[in-house]
C-alpha positions in Angstrom: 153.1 -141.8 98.3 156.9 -141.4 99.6 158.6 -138.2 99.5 162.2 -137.1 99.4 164.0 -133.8 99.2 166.7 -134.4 96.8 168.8 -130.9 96.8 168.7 -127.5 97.8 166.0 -126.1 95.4 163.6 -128.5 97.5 163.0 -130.4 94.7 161.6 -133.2 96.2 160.9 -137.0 94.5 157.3 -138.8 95.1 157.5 -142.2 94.9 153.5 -143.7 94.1 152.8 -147.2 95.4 152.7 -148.6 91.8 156.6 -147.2 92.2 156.2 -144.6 89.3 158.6 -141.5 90.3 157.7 -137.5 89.9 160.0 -134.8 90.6 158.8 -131.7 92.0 160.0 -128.5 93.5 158.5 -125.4 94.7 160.0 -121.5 93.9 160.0 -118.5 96.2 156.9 -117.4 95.0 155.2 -120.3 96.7 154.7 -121.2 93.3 155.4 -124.6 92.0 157.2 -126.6 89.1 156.6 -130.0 87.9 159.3 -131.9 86.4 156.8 -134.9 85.9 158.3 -138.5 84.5 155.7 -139.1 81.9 154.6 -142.5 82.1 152.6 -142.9 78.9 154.8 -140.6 76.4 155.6 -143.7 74.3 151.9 -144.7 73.8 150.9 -141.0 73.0 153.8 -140.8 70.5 152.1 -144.1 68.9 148.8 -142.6 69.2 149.5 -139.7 67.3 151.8 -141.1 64.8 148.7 -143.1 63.7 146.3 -140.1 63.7 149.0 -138.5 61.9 148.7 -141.5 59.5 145.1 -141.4 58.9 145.3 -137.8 58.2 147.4 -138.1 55.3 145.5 -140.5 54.5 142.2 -138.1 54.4 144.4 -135.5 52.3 145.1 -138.4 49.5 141.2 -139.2 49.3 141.0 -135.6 49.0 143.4 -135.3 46.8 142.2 -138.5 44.6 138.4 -137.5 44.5 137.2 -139.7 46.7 133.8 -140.0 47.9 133.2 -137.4 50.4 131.3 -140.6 52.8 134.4 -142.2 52.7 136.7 -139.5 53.5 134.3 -137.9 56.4 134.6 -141.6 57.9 138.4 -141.4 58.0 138.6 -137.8 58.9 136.3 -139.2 62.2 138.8 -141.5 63.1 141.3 -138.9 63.0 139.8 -136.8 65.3 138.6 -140.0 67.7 142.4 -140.7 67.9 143.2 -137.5 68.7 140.6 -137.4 71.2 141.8 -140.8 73.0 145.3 -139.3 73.0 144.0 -135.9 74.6 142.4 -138.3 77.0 145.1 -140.4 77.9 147.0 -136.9 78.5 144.6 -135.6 80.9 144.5 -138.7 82.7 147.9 -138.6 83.4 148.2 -135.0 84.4 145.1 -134.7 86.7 146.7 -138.3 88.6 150.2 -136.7 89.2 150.7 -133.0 88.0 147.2 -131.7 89.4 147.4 -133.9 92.9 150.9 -132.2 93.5 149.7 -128.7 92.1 146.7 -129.5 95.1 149.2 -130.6 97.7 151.3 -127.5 97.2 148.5 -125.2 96.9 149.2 -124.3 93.3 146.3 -122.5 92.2 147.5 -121.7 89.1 148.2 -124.9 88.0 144.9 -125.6 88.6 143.3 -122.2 87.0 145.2 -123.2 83.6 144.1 -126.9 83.8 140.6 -125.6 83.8 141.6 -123.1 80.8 142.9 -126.2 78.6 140.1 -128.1 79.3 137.7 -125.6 77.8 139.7 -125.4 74.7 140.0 -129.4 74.5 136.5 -129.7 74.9 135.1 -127.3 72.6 
């Protein structure tokens, strides 16, 4: 991966060999912040557009008396979509975000990666 400091905050561009771009910079508390180019924000969008889909969906069956078979098997494909979505998320973030948080000794990025984990898993 290629870097180059672009100004004077030490923001700093890395360049992967696929040729996807990820702005990052460092504070004076050694700290760090990630200005990440998302690479999959259009297929997440479309993800959860058609979660959000099959959820009203769930609400007219529950709405329209369905049978409660039916509407527990469209209420698991909401939540398997927004599993896959959550998936594709933290994909994305431990292959750029968490590398750079490593490579700049971010702890903290790393200590609230851990935290969101938990809560995504539970």
């Amino acid at each position: 991966m290629a870097i180059k400091e672009i100004n004077e905050k030490k923001e700093h561009i890395h360049i992967s060999d696929d040729g996807k771009t990820y702005i990052h910079s460092h504070d004076s508390n050694n700290g760090s912040t990630h200005k990440h180019v998302h690479q999959n924000t259009k297929a997440v969008l479309n993800r959860l557009a058609k979660a959000k889909g099959h959820l009203e969906s769930v609400k007219r069956m529950v709405e329209n008396d369905r049978d409660c078979s039916e509407v527990l098997i469209q209420l698991a494909a909401v939540i398997s979509a927004l599993t896959s979505t959550g998936k594709v998320i933290l994909q994305e973030h431990i292959e750029h975000c968490l590398v750079e948080a490593v490579e700049s000794g971010d702890r903290q990025a790393i200590e609230d990666l851990n935290k969101a984990i938990n809560l995504f898993i539970k």
